[in-house]
C-alpha positions as CSV (number, residue, x, y, z in Angstrom):
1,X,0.0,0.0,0.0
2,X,2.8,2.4,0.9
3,X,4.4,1.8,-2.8
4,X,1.0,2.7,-4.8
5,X,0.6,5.9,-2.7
6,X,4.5,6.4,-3.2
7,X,4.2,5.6,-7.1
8,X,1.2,7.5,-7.4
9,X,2.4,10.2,-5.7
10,X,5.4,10.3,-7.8
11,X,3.2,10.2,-11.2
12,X,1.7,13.1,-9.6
13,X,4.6,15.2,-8.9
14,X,5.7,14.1,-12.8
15,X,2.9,15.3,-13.9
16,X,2.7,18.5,-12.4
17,X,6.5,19.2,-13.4
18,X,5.5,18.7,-16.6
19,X,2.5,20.9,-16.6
20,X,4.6,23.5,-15.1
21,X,7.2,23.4,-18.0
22,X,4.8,23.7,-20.3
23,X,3.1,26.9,-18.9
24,X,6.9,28.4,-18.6
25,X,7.8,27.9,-22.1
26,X,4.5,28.9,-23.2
27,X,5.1,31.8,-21.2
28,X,8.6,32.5,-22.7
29,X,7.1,32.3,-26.3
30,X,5.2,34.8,-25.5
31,X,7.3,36.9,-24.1
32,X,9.7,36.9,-26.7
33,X,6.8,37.2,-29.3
34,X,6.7,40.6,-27.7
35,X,9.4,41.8,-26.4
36,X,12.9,43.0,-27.6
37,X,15.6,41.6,-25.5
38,X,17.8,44.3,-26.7
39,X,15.8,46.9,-28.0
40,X,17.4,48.1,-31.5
41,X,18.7,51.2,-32.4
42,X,16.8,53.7,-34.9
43,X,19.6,52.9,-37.6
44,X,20.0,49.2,-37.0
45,X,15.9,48.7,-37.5
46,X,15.9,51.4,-40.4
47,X,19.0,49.5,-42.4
48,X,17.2,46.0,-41.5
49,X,13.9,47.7,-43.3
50,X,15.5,49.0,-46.2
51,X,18.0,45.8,-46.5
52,X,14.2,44.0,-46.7
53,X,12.8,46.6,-49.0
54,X,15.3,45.8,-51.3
55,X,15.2,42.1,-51.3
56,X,11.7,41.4,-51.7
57,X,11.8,44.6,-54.5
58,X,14.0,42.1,-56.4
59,X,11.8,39.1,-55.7
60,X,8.7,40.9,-57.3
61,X,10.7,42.2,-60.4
62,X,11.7,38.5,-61.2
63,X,8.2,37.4,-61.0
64,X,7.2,39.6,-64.0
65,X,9.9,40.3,-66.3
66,X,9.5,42.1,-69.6
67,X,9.4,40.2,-72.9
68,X,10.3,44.0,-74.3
69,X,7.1,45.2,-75.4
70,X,5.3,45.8,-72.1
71,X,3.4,42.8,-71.9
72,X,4.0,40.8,-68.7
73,X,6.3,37.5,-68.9
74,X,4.8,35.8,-65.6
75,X,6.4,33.3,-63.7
76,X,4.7,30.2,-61.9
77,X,4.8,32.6,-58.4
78,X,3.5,35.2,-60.8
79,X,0.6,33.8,-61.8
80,X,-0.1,33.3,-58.3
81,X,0.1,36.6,-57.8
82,X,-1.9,38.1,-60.4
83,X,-4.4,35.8,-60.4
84,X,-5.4,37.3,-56.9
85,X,-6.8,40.8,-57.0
86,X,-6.3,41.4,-53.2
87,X,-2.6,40.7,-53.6
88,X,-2.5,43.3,-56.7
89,X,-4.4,45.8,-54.7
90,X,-1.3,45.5,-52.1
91,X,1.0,45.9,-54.7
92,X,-0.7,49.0,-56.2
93,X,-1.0,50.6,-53.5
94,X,2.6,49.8,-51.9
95,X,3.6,51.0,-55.5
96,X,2.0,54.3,-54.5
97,X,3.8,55.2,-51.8
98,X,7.5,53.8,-52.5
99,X,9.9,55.9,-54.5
100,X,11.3,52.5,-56.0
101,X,10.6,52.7,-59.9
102,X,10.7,49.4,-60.2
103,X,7.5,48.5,-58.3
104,X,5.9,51.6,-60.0
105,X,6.7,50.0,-63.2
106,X,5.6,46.7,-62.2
107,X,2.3,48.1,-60.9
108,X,1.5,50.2,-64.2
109,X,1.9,46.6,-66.4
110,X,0.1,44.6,-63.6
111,X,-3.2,47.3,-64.2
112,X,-3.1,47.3,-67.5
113,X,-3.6,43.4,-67.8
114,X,-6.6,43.5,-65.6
115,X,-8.1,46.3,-67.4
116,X,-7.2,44.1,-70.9
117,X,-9.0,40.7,-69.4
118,X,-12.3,41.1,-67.6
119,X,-12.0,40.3,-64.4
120,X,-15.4,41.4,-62.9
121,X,-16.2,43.5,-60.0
122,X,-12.8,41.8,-58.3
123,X,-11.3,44.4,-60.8
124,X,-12.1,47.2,-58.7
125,X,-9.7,45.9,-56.0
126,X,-7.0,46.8,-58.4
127,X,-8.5,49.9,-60.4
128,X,-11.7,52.0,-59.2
129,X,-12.7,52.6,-62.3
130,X,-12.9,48.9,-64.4
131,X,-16.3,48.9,-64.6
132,X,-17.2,45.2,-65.0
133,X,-20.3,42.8,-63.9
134,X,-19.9,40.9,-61.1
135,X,-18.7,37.5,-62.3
136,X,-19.2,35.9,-59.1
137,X,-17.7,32.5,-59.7
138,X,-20.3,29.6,-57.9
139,X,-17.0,28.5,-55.5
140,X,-16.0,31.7,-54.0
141,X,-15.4,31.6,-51.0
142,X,-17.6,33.6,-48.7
143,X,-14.5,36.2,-47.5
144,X,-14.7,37.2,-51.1
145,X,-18.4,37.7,-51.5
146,X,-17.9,39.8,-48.3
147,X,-15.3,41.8,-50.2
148,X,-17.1,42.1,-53.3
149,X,-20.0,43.1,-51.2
150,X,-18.4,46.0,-49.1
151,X,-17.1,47.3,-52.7
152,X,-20.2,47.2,-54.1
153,X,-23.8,46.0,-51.8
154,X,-26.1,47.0,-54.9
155,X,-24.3,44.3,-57.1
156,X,-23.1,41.5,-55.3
157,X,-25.9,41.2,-51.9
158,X,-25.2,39.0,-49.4
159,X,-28.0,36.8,-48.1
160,X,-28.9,36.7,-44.3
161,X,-26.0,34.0,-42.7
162,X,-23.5,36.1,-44.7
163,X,-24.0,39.7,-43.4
164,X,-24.3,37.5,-39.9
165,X,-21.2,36.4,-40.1
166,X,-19.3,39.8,-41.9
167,X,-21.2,42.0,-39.5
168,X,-20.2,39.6,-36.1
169,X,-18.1,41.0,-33.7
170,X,-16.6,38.0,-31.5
171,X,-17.3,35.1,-33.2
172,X,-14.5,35.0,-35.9
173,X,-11.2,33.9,-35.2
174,X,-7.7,33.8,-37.5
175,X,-8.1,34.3,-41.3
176,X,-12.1,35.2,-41.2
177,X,-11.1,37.8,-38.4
178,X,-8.8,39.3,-41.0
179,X,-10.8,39.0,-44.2
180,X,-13.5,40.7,-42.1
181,X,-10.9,43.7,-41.9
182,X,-10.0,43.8,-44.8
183,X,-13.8,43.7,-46.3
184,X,-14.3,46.7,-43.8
185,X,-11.3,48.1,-45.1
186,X,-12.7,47.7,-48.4
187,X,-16.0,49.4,-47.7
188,X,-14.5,52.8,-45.9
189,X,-12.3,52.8,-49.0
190,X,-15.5,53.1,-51.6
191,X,-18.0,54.4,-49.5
192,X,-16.5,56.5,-46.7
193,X,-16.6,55.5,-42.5
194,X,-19.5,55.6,-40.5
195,X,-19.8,55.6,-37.3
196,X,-20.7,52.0,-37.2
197,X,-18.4,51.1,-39.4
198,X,-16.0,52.4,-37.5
199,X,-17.0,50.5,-34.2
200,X,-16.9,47.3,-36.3
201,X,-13.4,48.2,-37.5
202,X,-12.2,49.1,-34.0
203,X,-13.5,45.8,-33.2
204,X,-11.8,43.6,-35.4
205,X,-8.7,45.3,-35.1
206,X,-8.7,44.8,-30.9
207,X,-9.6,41.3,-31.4
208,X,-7.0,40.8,-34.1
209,X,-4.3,42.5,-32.0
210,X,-4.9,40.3,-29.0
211,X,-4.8,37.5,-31.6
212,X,-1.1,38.7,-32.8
213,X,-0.1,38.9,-29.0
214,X,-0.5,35.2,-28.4
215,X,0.2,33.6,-31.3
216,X,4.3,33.1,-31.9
217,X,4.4,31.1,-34.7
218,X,5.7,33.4,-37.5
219,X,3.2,31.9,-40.2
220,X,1.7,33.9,-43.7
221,X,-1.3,34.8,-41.3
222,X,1.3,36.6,-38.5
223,X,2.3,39.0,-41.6
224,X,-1.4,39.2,-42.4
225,X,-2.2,40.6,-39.0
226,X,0.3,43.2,-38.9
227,X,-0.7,44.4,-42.8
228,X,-4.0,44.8,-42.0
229,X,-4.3,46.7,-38.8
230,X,-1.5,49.0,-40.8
231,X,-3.8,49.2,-43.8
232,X,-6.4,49.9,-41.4
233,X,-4.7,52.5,-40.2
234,X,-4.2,51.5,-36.6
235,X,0.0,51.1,-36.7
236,X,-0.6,51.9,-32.8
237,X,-1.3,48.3,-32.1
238,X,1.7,46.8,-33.6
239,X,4.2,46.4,-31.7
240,X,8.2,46.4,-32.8
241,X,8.5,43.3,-31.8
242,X,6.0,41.7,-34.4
243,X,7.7,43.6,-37.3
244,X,11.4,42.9,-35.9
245,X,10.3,38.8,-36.2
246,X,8.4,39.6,-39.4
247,X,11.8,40.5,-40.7
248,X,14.3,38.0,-39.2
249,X,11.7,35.4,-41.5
250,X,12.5,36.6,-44.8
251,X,13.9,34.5,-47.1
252,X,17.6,34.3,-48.9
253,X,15.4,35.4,-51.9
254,X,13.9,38.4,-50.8
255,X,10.4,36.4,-50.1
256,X,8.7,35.1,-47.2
257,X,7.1,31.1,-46.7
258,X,3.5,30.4,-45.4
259,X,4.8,28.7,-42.7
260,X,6.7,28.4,-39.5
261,X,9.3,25.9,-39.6
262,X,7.1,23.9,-41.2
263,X,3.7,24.2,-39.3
264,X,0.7,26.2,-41.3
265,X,-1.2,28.8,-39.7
266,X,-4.0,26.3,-38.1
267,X,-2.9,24.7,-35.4
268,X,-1.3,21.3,-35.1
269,X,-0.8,21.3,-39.4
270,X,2.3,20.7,-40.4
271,X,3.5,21.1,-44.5
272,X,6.8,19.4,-44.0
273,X,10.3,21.3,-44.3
274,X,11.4,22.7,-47.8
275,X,8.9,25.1,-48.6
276,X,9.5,27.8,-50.9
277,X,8.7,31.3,-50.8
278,X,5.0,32.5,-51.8
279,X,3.2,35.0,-53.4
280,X,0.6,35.5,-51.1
281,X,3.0,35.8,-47.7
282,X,5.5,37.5,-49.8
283,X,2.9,40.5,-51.0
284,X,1.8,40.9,-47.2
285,X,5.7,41.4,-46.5
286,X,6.0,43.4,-48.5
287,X,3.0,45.7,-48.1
288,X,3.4,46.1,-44.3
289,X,7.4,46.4,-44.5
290,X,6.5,49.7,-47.0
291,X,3.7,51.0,-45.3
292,X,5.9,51.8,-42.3
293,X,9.0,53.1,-44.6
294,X,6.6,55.7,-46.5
295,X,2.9,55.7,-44.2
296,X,4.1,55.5,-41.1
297,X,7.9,56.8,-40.2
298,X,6.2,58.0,-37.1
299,X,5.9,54.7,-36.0
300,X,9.3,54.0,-36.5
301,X,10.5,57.6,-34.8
302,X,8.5,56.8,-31.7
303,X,9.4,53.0,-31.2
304,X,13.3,53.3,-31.8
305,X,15.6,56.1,-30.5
């Protein structure tokens, strides 16, 4: 008798040891998620931004070369790219407000394809004034329907379960919390902010926020996050830290993977080692990395010294 209760004491004590690792190395992911152990210096964060800026410049240049008369050469990451007007609308806009002539360039020949190829209301993503039908493909997903809807509610409505869910403000966690955004973001951009649009936004970007604080795992939806509440136009929640890991993650080729060592976004998926850069984690890098060079240098002035 005085062995079981030893033994199962023992387990016990095991157990709890274990539990208590756990909660301290949980505890020390976070903290490193958000904290700078040392702070950098204005310069050393500024060179590591522009060092980025240049690389992923180079990365997009290579996925459209010019066959010499203006018409884009696109390569398999390319076609990725352009296939998805969200991505293009990153791309114009980061266009807008780099000095690079490059991406200006780039942007100009990307536009002028969609405005060649109808693309449907998805067009106006990329350019306010294609004036297209809807072409609401039967598999969209229903992010995009909430997209197409906040550009335009006359033409694309949505039925009762979908404004429940784009309208919700708790329920949606991860990738639908940041589509919901960036539909919201969508709809101030064509039809000007309300005040309950703006509650809704000031929602989502909270929720999205407390998200980023909690979730280490540098993954295509991490750079999402930080994008979106900076195309939001809330740079006050992101914290240096966020960006400062955002950058350590960019690839020897100027692009960025979806994953985290491995492991996808949703928890407990893992895609295996090897993965190459993509398009759609690379654009996101690339938008947030020159929305704080050229939108926001206050954020940079107040965060490093």
């Amino acid at each position: 008798m005085v062995r079981r209760i030893g033994l199962r004491a023992w387990m016990l004590c095991l157990l709890v040891a274990i539990l208590l690792l756990a909660a301290v190395g949980f505890a020390l992911l976070i903290l490193i998620n958000n904290v700078s152990f040392p702070r950098l210096s204005r310069a050393d964060f500024t060179n590591r931004l522009d060092r980025s800026l240049a690389a992923s410049t180079s990365w997009a240049a290579k996925q459209f070369p010019s066959d010499g008369s203006g018409r884009l050469m696109v390569t398999d990451l390319g076609a990725e790219f352009a296939s998805n007007p969200a991505l293009v609308h990153m791309l114009v806009d980061l266009s807008k407000i780099s000095a690079d002539p490059r991406l200006q360039e780039l942007s100009s020949r990307v536009v002028a394809e969609y405005r060649r190829t109808p693309v449907g209301l998805a067009g106006k993503m990329v350019d306010p004034t294609i004036a297209e039908p809807p072409l609401v493909a039967p598999n969209m997903e229903e992010y995009q329907r909430w997209m197409l809807h906040a550009i335009s509610p006359e033409e694309l409505p949505l039925s009762d379960a979908e404004r429940a869910d784009m309208f919700s403000t708790g329920k949606l966690k991860m990738y639908n919390l940041t589509h919901q955004l960036f539909a919201f973001y969508f709809a101030r951009k064509f039809h000007g902010e309300t005040p309950e649009l703006h509650a809704l936004m000031d929602r989502a970007e909270q929720n999205i926020a407390t998200e980023a604080t909690y979730d280490f795992r540098v993954t295509d939806l991490y750079l999402e996050r930080i994008a979106f509440l900076l195309a939001a136009g809330r740079p006050d929640l992101v914290k240096p830290r966020w960006v400062e890991r955002s950058l350590a993650a960019q690839q020897s080729d100027g692009g960025w993977r979806y994953t985290w060592g491995g492991w996808g976004p949703h928890v407990l998926r893992y895609a295996g080692p090897g993965e190459r850069s993509l398009a759609h984690s690379t654009v996101l890098g690339m938008w947030l990395t020159n929305m704080l060079k050229y939108r926001y240098p206050e954020w940079i002035a107040k965060n490093y010294q």
